[in-house]
N, C-alpha and C positions, 0 to 999 in steps of 0.2 A: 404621232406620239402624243399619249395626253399628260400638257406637258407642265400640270401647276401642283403646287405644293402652296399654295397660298401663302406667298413669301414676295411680298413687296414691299421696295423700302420707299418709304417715305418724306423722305428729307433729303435737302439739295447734297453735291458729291462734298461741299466745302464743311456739313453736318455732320456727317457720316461718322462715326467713333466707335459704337459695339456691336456687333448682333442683337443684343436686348434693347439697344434705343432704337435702332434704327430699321426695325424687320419685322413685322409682324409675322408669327405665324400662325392663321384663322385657321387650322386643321380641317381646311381642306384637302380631299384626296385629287391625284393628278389629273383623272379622268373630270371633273367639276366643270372645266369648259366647256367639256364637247357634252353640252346637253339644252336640255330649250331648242333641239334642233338644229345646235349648230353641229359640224362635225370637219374635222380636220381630212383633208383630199387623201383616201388611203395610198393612192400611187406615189405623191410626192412628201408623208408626215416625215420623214427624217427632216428634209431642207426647212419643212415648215417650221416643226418645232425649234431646228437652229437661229431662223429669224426671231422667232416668235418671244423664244426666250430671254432675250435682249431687250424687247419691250416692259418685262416685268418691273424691272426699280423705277419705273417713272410714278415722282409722285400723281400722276392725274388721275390715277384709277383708286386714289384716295384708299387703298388700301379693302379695295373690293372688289372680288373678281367676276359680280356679276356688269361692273361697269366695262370693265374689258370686253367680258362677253356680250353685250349692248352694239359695244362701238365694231368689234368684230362684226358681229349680225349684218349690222348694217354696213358696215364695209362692202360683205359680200353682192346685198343688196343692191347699191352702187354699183359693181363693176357688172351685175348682171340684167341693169336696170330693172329692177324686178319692184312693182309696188308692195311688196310684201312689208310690211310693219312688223318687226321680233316684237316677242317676250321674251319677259325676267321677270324675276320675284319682284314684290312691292317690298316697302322697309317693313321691318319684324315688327315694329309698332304699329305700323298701317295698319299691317294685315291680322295683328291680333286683334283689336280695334274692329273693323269691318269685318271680320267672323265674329264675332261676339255681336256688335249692331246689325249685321244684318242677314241672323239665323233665322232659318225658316221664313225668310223674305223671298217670292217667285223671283225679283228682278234682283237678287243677290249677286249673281253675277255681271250684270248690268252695271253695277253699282262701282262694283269693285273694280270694272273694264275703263270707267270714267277715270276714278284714281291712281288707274298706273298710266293714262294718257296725261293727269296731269302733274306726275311724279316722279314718271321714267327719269333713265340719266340722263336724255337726253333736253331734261328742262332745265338741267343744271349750265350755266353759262361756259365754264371753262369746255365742258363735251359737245355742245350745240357749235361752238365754234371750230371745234376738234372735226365733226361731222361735217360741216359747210365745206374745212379743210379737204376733205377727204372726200366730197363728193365731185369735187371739181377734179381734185386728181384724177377719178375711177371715170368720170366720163372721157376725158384723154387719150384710155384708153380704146375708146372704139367697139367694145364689143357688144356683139348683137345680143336685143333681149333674148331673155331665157326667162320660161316657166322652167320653176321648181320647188321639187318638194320636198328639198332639204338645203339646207344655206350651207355646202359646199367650202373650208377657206383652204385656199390657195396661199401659195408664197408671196404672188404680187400682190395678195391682202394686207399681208402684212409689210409689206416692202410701203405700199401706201400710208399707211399707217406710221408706219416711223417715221418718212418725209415728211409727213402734217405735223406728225409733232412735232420735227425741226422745225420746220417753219414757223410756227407760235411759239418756236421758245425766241424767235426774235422782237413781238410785243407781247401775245396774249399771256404766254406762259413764262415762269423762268428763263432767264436766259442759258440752261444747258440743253443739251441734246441727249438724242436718245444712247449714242455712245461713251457720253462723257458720262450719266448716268452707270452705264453699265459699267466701264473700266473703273469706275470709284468703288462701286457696287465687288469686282472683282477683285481688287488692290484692298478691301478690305477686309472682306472674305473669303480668302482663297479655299475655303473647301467650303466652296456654295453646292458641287455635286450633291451632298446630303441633304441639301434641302429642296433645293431646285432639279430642274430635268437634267439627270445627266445624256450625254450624248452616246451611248455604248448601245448597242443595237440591242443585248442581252436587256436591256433594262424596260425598252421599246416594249418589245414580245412580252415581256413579264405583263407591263401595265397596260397594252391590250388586251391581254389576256382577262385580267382584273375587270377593265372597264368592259369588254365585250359579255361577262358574266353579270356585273350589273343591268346591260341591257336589257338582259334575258329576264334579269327575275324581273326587270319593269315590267318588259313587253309580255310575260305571261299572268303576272299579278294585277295586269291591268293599270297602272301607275304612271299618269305623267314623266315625259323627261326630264326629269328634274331632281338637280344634286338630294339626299337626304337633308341638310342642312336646310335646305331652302325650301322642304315638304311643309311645315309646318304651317297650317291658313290659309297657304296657297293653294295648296292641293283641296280646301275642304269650299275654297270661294269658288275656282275655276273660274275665273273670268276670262278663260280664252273661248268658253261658248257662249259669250255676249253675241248676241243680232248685229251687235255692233264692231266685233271680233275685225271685218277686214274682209277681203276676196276671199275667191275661192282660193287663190294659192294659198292663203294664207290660213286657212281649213286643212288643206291638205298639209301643209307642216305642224300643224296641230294632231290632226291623228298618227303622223310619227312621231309625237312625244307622247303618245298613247292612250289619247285618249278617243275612244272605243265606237262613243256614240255622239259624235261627231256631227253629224247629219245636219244640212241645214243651218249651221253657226256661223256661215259664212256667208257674207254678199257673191255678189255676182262680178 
């Protein structure tokens, strides 16, 4: 199920007082995660989306859902031991900044691949820690590497994911969890359905339906995977065919977010 509405709250459960203080809604469309490559496990998106969406009020994804989709990425990463590196959009200032500096520069992309290595969420201390959390988990469990050429999430991604964040909410982070979060989140909002994933299978099939149609017009317009929203500079830097880009896996999830001519952007 693609299961966001860019609807995260922001403030602890003791905060919490209206929908306008405490909710952003960055009009994003549901399908907004599952792109950059990620994509939610078709056999299991119902159980996904029910964990999944329990994670949303946590303040750590600061009210961005490309930071979710970062630590998702890598999640997956993790439990596949896979050296694959995601993408995600740089910030809107970055990236208008470095299109404008470095138009019609040969190493444009070069450039640009430096700045989301040194920018990513994952330089941000509260997510770097969040990650550490979660990689120790995902090796626990045991499973054999895998090449792949799509970052795959599972339930046990997310199930991962929530424990870490308990666990840091007992120093790094607040001290609530990811379900005290949510039942504040629900006790204050009772008709979150409207804005968040509801759970009704009719709604499912709608919004795949939707997102499988954006697919298409990506994959035939030739168009990175990547939300509309996050088109803007990113789409015109392409720093994922920097030399410097990552392995081959990490090429090959790059040509399934569409882009074409590929060839070569990847190490060995």
């Amino acid at each position: 199920m693609k299961v966001y509405r860019a609807c995260i709250l922001i403030v602890s459960p003791s905060q919490i007082k209206t929908p306008s203080s405490s909710l952003l809604k960055g009009g994003h469309d549901p399908w907004d995660l599952e792109t950059w490559g990620l994509s939610l496990d078709p056999t299991e998106k119902e159980k996904t989306a029910r964990l999944l969406v329990r994670l949303l009020p946590h303040p750590v994804w600061e009210r961005r859902v490309d930071i979710l989709r970062y630590v998702l990425q890598k999640t997956v990463g993790y439990r596949l031991k896979s050296k694959l590196n995601p993408l995600g959009p740089l910030a809107p200032g970055a990236a208008r900044g470095l299109a404008t500096a470095t138009r019609g520069l040969p190493d444009a992309s070069s450039i640009a691949f430096t700045v989301w290595e040194e920018s990513n969420p994952g330089t941000n201390y509260n997510i770097a820690r969040l990650l550490e959390a979660i990689s120790k988990k995902a090796a626990a469990l045991n499973e054999p590497s895998k090449l792949t050429q799509m970052l795959i999430l599972e339930p046990e991604d997310v199930i991962i994911v929530n424990e870490a964040l308990d666990a840091l909410s007992q120093d790094v982070l607040p001290p609530y969890t990811v379900d005290q979060y949510w039942d504040s989140f629900v006790r204050h909002h009772p008709l979150w359905p409207g804005d968040m994933a509801p759970y009704d299978a009719e709604t499912i099939v709608r919004w795949d339906k939707l997102s499988a149609a954006e697919q298409l017009y990506r994959m035939i317009s030739k168009k990175p995977d990547i939300p509309p929203k996050e088109r803007e500079n990113n789409e015109e830097l392409r720093y994922w065919k920097s030399p410097r880009c990552g392995s081959r896996v990490q090429s090959k999830v790059i040509w399934t977010i569409g882009d074409s001519n590929n060839e070569g952007s990847g190490g060995t």
